[in-house]
N, C-alpha and C positions, 0 to 999 in steps of 0.2 A: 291749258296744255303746256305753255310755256314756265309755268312753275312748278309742274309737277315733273318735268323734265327738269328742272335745276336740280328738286330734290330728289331726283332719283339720282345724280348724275354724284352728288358728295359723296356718299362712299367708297366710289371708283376712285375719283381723287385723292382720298383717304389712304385707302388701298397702294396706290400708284406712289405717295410720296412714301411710305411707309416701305415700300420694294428699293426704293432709289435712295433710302437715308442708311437700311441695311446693308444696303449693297456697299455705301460708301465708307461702311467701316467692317467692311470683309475681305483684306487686299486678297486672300486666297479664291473673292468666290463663291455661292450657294448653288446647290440644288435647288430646283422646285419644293421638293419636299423638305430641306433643311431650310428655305425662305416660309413658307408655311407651320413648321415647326416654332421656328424663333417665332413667330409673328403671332402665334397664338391662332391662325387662321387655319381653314381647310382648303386645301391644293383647288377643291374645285371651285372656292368664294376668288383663287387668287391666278386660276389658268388664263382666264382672257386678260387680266391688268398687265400683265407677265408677258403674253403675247403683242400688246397692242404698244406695252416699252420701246420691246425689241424692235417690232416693224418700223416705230418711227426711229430708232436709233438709240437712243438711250443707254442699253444694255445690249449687251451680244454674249453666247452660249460659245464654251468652247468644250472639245472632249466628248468621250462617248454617252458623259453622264448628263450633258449639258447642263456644265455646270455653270451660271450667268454672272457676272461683270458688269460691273461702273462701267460707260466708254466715255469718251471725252466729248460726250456731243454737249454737255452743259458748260463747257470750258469754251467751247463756239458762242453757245448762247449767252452767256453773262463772266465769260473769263476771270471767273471767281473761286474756280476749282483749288481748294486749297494749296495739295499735294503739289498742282502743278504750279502755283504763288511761290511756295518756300522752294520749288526746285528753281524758279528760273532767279528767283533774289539771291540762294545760296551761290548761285555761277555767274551771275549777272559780273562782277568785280574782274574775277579770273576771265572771262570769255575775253570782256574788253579789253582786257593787258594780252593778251595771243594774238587777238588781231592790229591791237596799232605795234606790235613788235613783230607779227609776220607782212603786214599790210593786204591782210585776207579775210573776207568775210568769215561767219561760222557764226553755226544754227544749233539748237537744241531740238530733239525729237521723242516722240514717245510714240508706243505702240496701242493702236485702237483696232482691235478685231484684226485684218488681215492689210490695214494702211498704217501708216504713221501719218503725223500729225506733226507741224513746226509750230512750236510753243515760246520761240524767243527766237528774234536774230538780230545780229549782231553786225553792222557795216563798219570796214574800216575805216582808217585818215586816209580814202584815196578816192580819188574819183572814180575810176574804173577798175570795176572789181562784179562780182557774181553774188547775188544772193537771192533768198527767198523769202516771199512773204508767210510773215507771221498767220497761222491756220491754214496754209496750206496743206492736202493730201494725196499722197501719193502711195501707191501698192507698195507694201514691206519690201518684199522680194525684188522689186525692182533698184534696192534703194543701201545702199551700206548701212543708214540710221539702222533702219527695217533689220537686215541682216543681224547687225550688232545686237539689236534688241534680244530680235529670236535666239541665236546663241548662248545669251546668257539668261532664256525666260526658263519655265520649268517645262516641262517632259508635255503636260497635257499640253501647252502652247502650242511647242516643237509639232507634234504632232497631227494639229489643225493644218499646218504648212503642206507636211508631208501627203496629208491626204487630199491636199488641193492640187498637187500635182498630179498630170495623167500616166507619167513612165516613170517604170526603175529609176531608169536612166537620168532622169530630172531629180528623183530621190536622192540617187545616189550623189550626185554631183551638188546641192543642198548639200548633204551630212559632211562631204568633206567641205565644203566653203563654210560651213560653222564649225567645224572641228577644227580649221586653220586659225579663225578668229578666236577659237579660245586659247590655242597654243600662243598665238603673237599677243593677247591680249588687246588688238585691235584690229579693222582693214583698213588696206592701201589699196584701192581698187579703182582703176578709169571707171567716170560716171556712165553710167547706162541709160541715162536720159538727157544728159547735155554732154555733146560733143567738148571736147580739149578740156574737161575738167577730170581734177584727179579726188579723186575721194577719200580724207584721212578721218577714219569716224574711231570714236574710244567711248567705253559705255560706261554710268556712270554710277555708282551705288548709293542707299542708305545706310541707317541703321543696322536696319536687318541683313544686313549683307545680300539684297538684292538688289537687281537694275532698275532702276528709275528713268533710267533716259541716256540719249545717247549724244553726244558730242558731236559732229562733225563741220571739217573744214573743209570748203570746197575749195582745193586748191587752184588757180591758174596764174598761168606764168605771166610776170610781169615785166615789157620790155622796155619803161622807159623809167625805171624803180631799180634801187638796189634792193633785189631778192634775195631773202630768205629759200636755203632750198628744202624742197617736201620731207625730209631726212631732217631738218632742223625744225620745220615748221609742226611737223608728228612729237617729235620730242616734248618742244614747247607744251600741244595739245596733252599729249601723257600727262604730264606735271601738273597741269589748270584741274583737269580732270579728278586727277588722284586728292589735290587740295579741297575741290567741290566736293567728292564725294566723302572725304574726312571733317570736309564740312558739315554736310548731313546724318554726320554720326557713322560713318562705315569702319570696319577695323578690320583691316589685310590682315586673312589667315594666317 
Protein backbone atom coordinates (compact mmCIF):
# COMPACT_ATOMS: atom_id res chain seq x y z
CA UNK A 1 0.00 0.00 0.00
CA UNK A 2 2.81 2.06 1.05
CA UNK A 3 4.40 2.03 -2.51
CA UNK A 4 1.72 2.28 -4.45
CA UNK A 5 1.09 5.47 -2.56
CA UNK A 6 4.51 6.72 -3.47
CA UNK A 7 3.74 6.16 -7.02
CA UNK A 8 0.75 7.51 -7.11
CA UNK A 9 1.88 10.42 -5.36
CA UNK A 10 5.10 11.46 -8.32
CA UNK A 11 3.02 13.09 -10.54
CA UNK A 12 1.48 15.59 -8.28
CA UNK A 13 4.94 16.51 -7.33
CA UNK A 14 5.68 16.64 -10.88
CA UNK A 15 2.88 18.61 -11.45
CA UNK A 16 3.41 20.92 -8.26
CA UNK A 17 7.09 21.87 -9.13
CA UNK A 18 6.27 22.34 -12.84
CA UNK A 19 3.34 25.26 -11.42
CA UNK A 20 6.00 26.84 -8.98
CA UNK A 21 9.12 26.97 -11.72
CA UNK A 22 6.48 28.60 -14.21
CA UNK A 23 5.33 30.74 -11.88
CA UNK A 24 8.91 31.89 -11.03
CA UNK A 25 9.58 33.08 -14.47
CA UNK A 26 6.09 35.00 -14.96
CA UNK A 27 6.77 38.28 -12.84
CA UNK A 28 3.13 39.19 -14.57
CA UNK A 29 1.45 36.00 -13.25
CA UNK A 30 -0.93 33.17 -14.90
CA UNK A 31 -4.24 32.07 -15.16
CA UNK A 32 -5.42 28.72 -14.43
CA UNK A 33 -5.90 28.30 -17.95
CA UNK A 34 -2.64 30.15 -19.22
CA UNK A 35 -0.68 27.68 -16.35
CA UNK A 36 -2.35 24.80 -18.08
CA UNK A 37 -1.78 26.13 -21.47
CA UNK A 38 2.18 26.68 -21.15
CA UNK A 39 2.36 23.35 -19.38
CA UNK A 40 1.01 21.30 -21.98
CA UNK A 41 -1.63 20.06 -19.32
CA UNK A 42 -5.37 19.99 -18.83
CA UNK A 43 -6.89 22.57 -16.18
CA UNK A 44 -8.54 19.55 -14.75
CA UNK A 45 -4.99 17.11 -14.35
CA UNK A 46 -3.74 20.61 -12.62
CA UNK A 47 -6.96 22.13 -10.43
CA UNK A 48 -6.17 20.38 -7.10
CA UNK A 49 -1.91 20.81 -7.48
CA UNK A 50 -3.04 24.72 -7.97
CA UNK A 51 -5.28 24.43 -4.95
CA UNK A 52 -3.31 22.54 -2.46
CA UNK A 53 0.05 25.39 -3.53
CA UNK A 54 -2.11 28.15 -2.50
CA UNK A 55 -3.63 26.54 0.71
CA UNK A 56 -0.30 26.00 2.05
CA UNK A 57 1.01 29.19 0.77
CA UNK A 58 3.08 28.94 -2.04
CA UNK A 59 1.14 31.02 -4.53
CA UNK A 60 -1.68 33.38 -3.84
CA UNK A 61 -4.44 34.61 -6.66
CA UNK A 62 -4.96 38.12 -7.19
CA UNK A 63 -7.81 40.00 -9.37
CA UNK A 64 -10.89 38.99 -10.81
CA UNK A 65 -9.12 36.50 -13.11
CA UNK A 66 -7.22 34.92 -10.29
CA UNK A 67 -4.45 35.38 -11.81
CA UNK A 68 -1.54 33.30 -9.37
CA UNK A 69 1.98 34.35 -8.21
CA UNK A 70 5.25 33.11 -6.91
CA UNK A 71 4.90 34.28 -2.89
CA UNK A 72 7.89 34.45 -0.85
CA UNK A 73 6.95 31.52 1.29
CA UNK A 74 10.24 29.57 -0.46
CA UNK A 75 12.38 32.66 0.50
CA UNK A 76 11.22 31.54 4.48
CA UNK A 77 11.98 28.14 3.52
CA UNK A 78 15.34 27.91 2.03
CA UNK A 79 16.13 32.02 1.49
CA UNK A 80 17.41 31.25 -1.90
CA UNK A 81 14.83 33.01 -3.85
CA UNK A 82 16.90 34.56 -6.31
CA UNK A 83 15.09 37.97 -7.11
CA UNK A 84 15.19 38.45 -3.57
CA UNK A 85 19.52 37.49 -3.33
CA UNK A 86 20.31 40.12 -6.18
CA UNK A 87 17.85 42.75 -4.54
CA UNK A 88 19.23 42.47 -1.05
CA UNK A 89 23.40 42.25 -2.47
CA UNK A 90 22.36 45.23 -5.01
CA UNK A 91 21.52 47.60 -1.49
CA UNK A 92 23.25 45.70 0.96
CA UNK A 93 26.47 48.52 0.26
CA UNK A 94 24.20 51.64 0.04
CA UNK A 95 21.63 50.53 3.01
CA UNK A 96 24.84 50.29 5.20
CA UNK A 97 26.29 53.83 4.36
CA UNK A 98 22.56 55.50 5.42
CA UNK A 99 22.50 54.08 8.50
CA UNK A 100 26.20 54.49 10.01
CA UNK A 101 25.70 58.27 8.49
CA UNK A 102 22.02 58.52 9.96
CA UNK A 103 22.75 56.17 13.13
CA UNK A 104 19.33 54.49 12.29
CA UNK A 105 18.42 51.07 11.47
CA UNK A 106 16.52 50.37 7.92
CA UNK A 107 14.96 47.33 6.59
CA UNK A 108 14.05 46.10 3.07
CA UNK A 109 10.40 44.90 2.28
CA UNK A 110 8.53 43.31 -0.43
CA UNK A 111 5.04 42.49 -0.97
CA UNK A 112 3.50 38.88 -0.56
CA UNK A 113 -0.25 38.69 -1.05
CA UNK A 114 -1.81 41.28 1.30
CA UNK A 115 1.61 41.26 4.03
CA UNK A 116 5.01 42.15 3.48
CA UNK A 117 7.74 40.44 4.32
CA UNK A 118 11.42 41.86 5.72
CA UNK A 119 14.17 40.45 3.46
CA UNK A 120 17.32 42.26 4.82
CA UNK A 121 18.00 44.52 7.92
CA UNK A 122 20.28 46.45 8.49
CA UNK A 123 21.52 47.86 12.35
CA UNK A 124 23.32 50.71 12.92
CA UNK A 125 26.92 51.84 14.90
CA UNK A 126 24.66 52.39 17.80
CA UNK A 127 23.51 50.49 20.51
CA UNK A 128 20.00 51.75 20.91
CA UNK A 129 18.24 51.93 17.99
CA UNK A 130 14.76 49.96 16.54
CA UNK A 131 14.83 47.32 14.17
CA UNK A 132 13.19 44.18 12.75
CA UNK A 133 13.85 40.79 12.25
CA UNK A 134 14.78 39.50 8.99
CA UNK A 135 11.16 37.32 7.64
CA UNK A 136 9.15 39.14 9.68
CA UNK A 137 5.30 39.79 8.61
CA UNK A 138 3.21 42.26 8.83
CA UNK A 139 -0.35 43.44 6.88
CA UNK A 140 0.65 45.74 3.99
CA UNK A 141 -1.88 48.35 4.98
CA UNK A 142 -0.74 48.69 8.20
CA UNK A 143 2.68 49.28 7.19
CA UNK A 144 4.59 52.37 4.88
CA UNK A 145 6.75 49.19 3.27
CA UNK A 146 3.26 47.76 2.43
CA UNK A 147 1.71 51.12 1.37
CA UNK A 148 4.93 52.06 -0.87
CA UNK A 149 4.72 48.82 -2.51
CA UNK A 150 0.92 49.00 -3.25
CA UNK A 151 1.43 52.53 -4.83
CA UNK A 152 3.65 51.61 -7.19
CA UNK A 153 2.25 47.68 -7.99
CA UNK A 154 -0.17 47.48 -11.11
CA UNK A 155 -4.02 48.30 -11.09
CA UNK A 156 -4.96 44.41 -10.47
CA UNK A 157 -2.78 44.50 -7.12
CA UNK A 158 -4.19 47.95 -6.24
CA UNK A 159 -7.38 46.55 -6.40
CA UNK A 160 -7.14 43.26 -4.16
CA UNK A 161 -6.45 46.29 -1.35
CA UNK A 162 -9.38 48.13 -2.24
CA UNK A 163 -11.78 45.16 -2.16
CA UNK A 164 -10.50 44.13 1.24
CA UNK A 165 -11.79 47.07 2.58
CA UNK A 166 -15.40 47.18 4.10
CA UNK A 167 -16.25 51.27 3.35
CA UNK A 168 -16.06 54.01 0.69
CA UNK A 169 -14.66 55.67 3.26
CA UNK A 170 -11.62 53.31 3.92
CA UNK A 171 -11.30 53.37 -0.14
CA UNK A 172 -11.35 56.46 -0.38
CA UNK A 173 -8.77 57.49 2.11
CA UNK A 174 -6.35 54.30 0.50
CA UNK A 175 -6.59 56.16 -2.98
CA UNK A 176 -5.51 59.44 -1.64
CA UNK A 177 -2.52 57.97 0.83
CA UNK A 178 -1.17 56.25 -2.59
CA UNK A 179 -1.89 59.05 -4.70
CA UNK A 180 0.32 61.15 -2.15
CA UNK A 181 3.10 58.69 -2.13
CA UNK A 182 3.46 58.82 -5.82
CA UNK A 183 3.22 62.63 -5.98
CA UNK A 184 6.38 62.78 -3.12
CA UNK A 185 7.77 59.71 -4.45
CA UNK A 186 7.99 58.43 -0.98
CA UNK A 187 6.06 58.31 2.78
CA UNK A 188 6.87 60.20 6.03
CA UNK A 189 4.33 58.79 8.09
CA UNK A 190 4.29 58.05 12.31
CA UNK A 191 4.53 54.21 12.65
CA UNK A 192 1.21 52.56 13.05
CA UNK A 193 2.45 49.68 14.92
CA UNK A 194 5.35 51.10 17.18
CA UNK A 195 4.58 54.07 19.13
CA UNK A 196 7.49 57.33 18.67
CA UNK A 197 8.63 55.79 15.37
CA UNK A 198 8.54 57.79 12.19
CA UNK A 199 8.38 55.94 9.00
CA UNK A 200 10.54 57.15 5.92
CA UNK A 201 9.92 54.27 3.25
CA UNK A 202 11.08 54.93 -0.73
CA UNK A 203 10.42 52.21 -3.25
CA UNK A 204 12.80 50.64 -5.10
CA UNK A 205 12.99 49.54 -9.01
CA UNK A 206 14.41 47.36 -11.67
CA UNK A 207 15.15 46.91 -15.00
CA UNK A 208 11.78 46.85 -15.98
CA UNK A 209 10.98 50.02 -14.48
CA UNK A 210 9.02 48.18 -11.67
CA UNK A 211 9.05 47.93 -7.85
CA UNK A 212 10.91 45.42 -6.41
CA UNK A 213 10.83 46.41 -2.80
CA UNK A 214 10.81 49.08 -0.53
CA UNK A 215 13.26 50.86 1.61
CA UNK A 216 12.43 52.02 4.90
CA UNK A 217 13.96 53.81 7.94
CA UNK A 218 12.47 53.54 10.98
CA UNK A 219 13.30 56.73 12.17
CA UNK A 220 13.71 57.46 16.20
CA UNK A 221 14.94 60.26 17.92
CA UNK A 222 18.25 60.05 19.45
CA UNK A 223 19.03 61.75 22.75
CA UNK A 224 22.42 61.14 23.64
CA UNK A 225 23.74 61.11 19.64
CA UNK A 226 24.29 63.77 17.49
CA UNK A 227 21.21 63.44 15.17
CA UNK A 228 20.76 63.49 11.81
CA UNK A 229 17.15 65.16 11.38
CA UNK A 230 14.32 62.99 9.41
CA UNK A 231 14.52 65.77 6.56
CA UNK A 232 18.13 64.79 6.15
CA UNK A 233 17.96 61.29 7.06
CA UNK A 234 14.87 60.90 3.83
CA UNK A 235 17.12 62.65 1.68
CA UNK A 236 20.12 60.32 2.36
CA UNK A 237 17.38 57.32 2.07
CA UNK A 238 16.30 58.87 -1.70
CA UNK A 239 19.85 58.83 -2.96
CA UNK A 240 20.81 55.01 -1.62
CA UNK A 241 17.56 54.18 -3.09
CA UNK A 242 17.74 55.73 -6.51
CA UNK A 243 21.77 54.29 -6.61
CA UNK A 244 20.20 50.56 -5.81
CA UNK A 245 17.64 50.88 -8.15
CA UNK A 246 20.04 52.03 -11.08
CA UNK A 247 21.77 49.45 -9.68
CA UNK A 248 19.41 46.84 -10.68
CA UNK A 249 19.12 48.19 -14.02
CA UNK A 250 16.22 50.83 -13.67
CA UNK A 251 16.33 54.08 -16.01
CA UNK A 252 14.17 57.39 -14.74
CA UNK A 253 11.61 58.26 -17.34
Amino acid sequence: MANSESKYSVPAVDKALSVLELLSESPDGATQTEIARMLGRSITSLYRVIQVLEEKGYIYSTGPKSTYHLSLKMFEVANRHYPVQTLVEAAHVEIKSVCKATLQSCHIALLNGEEIIIIHQQDPPLGTHYSVATGSRYPALETSSGAVMIAYSDQEVQQTFYDSLPSDKERKALKERLDNIIQLGHERMESQVVAGILNLSVPLFDYRNRVVGVATLPFLSQKYAQETSPEEALEMLKNACETISCNLGYQHS
